[in-house]
N, C-alpha and C positions, 0 to 999 in steps of 0.2 A: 662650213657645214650649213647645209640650209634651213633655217628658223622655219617653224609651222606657221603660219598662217595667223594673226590677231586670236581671228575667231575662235579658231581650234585652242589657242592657250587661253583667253580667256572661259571656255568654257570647262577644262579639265581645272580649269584653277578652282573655278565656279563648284562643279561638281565633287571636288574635295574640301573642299570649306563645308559645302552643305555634310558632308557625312561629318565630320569633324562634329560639327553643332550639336547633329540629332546625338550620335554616343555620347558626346559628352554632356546634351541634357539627362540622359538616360541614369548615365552614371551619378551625377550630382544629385538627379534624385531620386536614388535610389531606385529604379526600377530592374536592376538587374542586379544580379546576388552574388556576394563573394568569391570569387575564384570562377567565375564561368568564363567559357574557354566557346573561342571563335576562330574563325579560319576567313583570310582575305576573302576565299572564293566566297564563302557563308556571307560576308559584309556585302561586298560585292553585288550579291542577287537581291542581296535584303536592301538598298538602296538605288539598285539596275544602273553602276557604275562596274567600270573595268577595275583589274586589278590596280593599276597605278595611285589611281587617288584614294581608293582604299586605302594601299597600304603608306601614303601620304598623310594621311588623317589618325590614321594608326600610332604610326613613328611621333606624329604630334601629341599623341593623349599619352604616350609612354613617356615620352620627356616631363611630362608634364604630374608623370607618377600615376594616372587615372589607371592605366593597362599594364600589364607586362609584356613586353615582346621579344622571346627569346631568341639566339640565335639558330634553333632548329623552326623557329616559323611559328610557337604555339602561342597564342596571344589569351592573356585570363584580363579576367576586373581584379586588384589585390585583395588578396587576402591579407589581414593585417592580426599580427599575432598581438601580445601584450605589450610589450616595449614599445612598440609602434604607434599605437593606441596611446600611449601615456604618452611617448613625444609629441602627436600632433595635436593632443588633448592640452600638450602645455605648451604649446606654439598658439593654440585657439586663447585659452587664458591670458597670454602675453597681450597680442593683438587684440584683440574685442574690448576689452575695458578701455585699451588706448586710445582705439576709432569711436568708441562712446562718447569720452570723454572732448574727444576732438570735436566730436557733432553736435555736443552739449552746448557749446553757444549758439548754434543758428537751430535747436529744436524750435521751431516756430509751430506758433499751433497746428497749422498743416498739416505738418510732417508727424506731430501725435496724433492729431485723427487719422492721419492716412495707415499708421501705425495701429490704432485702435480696430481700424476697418480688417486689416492683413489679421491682427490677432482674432477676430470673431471670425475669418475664415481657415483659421488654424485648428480653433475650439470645432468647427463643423467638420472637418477634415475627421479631428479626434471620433467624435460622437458616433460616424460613419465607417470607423474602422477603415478608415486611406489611408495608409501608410505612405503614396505615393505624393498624397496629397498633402499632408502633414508635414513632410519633406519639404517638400514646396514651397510652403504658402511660411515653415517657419524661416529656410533661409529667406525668403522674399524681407519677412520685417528682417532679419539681423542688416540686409543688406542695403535694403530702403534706410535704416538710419544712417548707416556707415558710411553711404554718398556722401551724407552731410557734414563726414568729417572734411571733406577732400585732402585725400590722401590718398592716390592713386595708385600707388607702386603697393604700400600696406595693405591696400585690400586687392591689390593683384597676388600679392606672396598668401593671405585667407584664402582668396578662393583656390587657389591650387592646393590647402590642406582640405576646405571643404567637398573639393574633387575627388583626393584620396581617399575621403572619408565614407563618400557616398554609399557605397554597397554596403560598409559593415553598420553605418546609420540603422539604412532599412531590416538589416538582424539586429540592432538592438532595439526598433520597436515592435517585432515580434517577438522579443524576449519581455520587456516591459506588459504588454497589453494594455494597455491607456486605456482609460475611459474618463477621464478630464483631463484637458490641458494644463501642463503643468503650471504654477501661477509666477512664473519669473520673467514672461513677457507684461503684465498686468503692473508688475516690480518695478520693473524696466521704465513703462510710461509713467507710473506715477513719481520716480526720482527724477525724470524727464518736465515733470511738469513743474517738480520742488525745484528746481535747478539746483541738485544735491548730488556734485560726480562725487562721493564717498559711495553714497547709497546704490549711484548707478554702474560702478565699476563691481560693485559687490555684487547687483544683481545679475550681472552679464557674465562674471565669471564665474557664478553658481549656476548659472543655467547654461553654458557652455561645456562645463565639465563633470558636473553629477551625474546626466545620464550613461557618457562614454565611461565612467568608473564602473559601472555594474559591468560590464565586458569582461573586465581586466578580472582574473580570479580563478 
């Protein structure tokens, strides 16, 4: 058989990687809502790639649990009923105190003001009613600490529950209505700064799992 050309695969490889990224920032934060439902052709124009790497990119974020894509062709963001909700609420609890605590010896000051800085752009997110941005800017600190575990594969296994999680994130903070940032990244830095992992697995797994409980019910 005769192979395409360098050019031609690196650029359909190109061109599938880039859709890959954009959905699945989209998904992770929140910017698109429970169960919405897409068509290859729909990705397709919305990106000005052919079907292949669409649905390339596709089959990746389903693996990966972000989309559903079923065998008649109908691709959603999930919807996540209650059970769902409590398993990756307790897969989060598991993992986050663990990567905390991992990161807990190399918290260098740094890394709390870089921490401090993410949370004052989390509290501006709140005050202006962004949900997109709230999303954001909070996985940004869980993740900015987490690096410092180095634990690569643990926070490979988070971010693909964070993935999952993204659409019904963004319904539960318009179910909340925030008008302050809740105070468990504020938690978070100051056991960081005690070098106190009791105090900081406790604040990480209250703030990973109190807001997803109001869903459930």
């Amino acid at each position: 058989m005769t192979q395409p050309p360098p050019r031609q695969t690196e650029a359909a490889g190109t061109a599938h990687d880039r859709v890959y990224r954009a959905l699945r920032g989209q998904i992770l934060h929140g910017e698109l809502a429970p169960g919405q439902a897409f068509t290859l052709r729909g990705i397709g124009r919305s990106f000005g790639v052919s079907m292949t790497p669409a649905r390339e990119a596709v089959r990746r974020l389903a693996a990966e649990g972000a989309l559903t894509f079923s065998a008649s062709g109908r691709i959603a963001t999930p919807e996540l009923g209650n059970e769902r909700i409590e398993e990756l609420a307790a897969i989060r609890a598991l993992l986050e105190p663990e990567l905390g605590a991992r990161a807990l010896p190399r918290a260098h000051l740094a890394l709390i003001e870089r921490l401090q800085t993410i949370n004052t752009l989390n509290a501006e997110a709140v005050a202006k009613q962004d949900p997109i941005g709230y999303i954001r800017t909070n996985l940004e600190f869980h993740r900015t600490l987490y690096l410092r575990a180095q634990a690569p594969a643990m926070l490979a296994m988070l971010e693909t529950v964070w993935l999952q999680l993204g659409p019904t994130m963004r319904a539960l903070y318009g179910r909340l209505q925030r008008s302050a940032a809740p105070p468990h990244h504020r938690m978070i830095i100051a056991a960081l700064r005690a070098g106190d992992e009791p105090s900081l697995r406790l604040a990480l797994r209250t703030d990973v799992t109190q807001g997803l409980r109001l869903l459930v019910g």
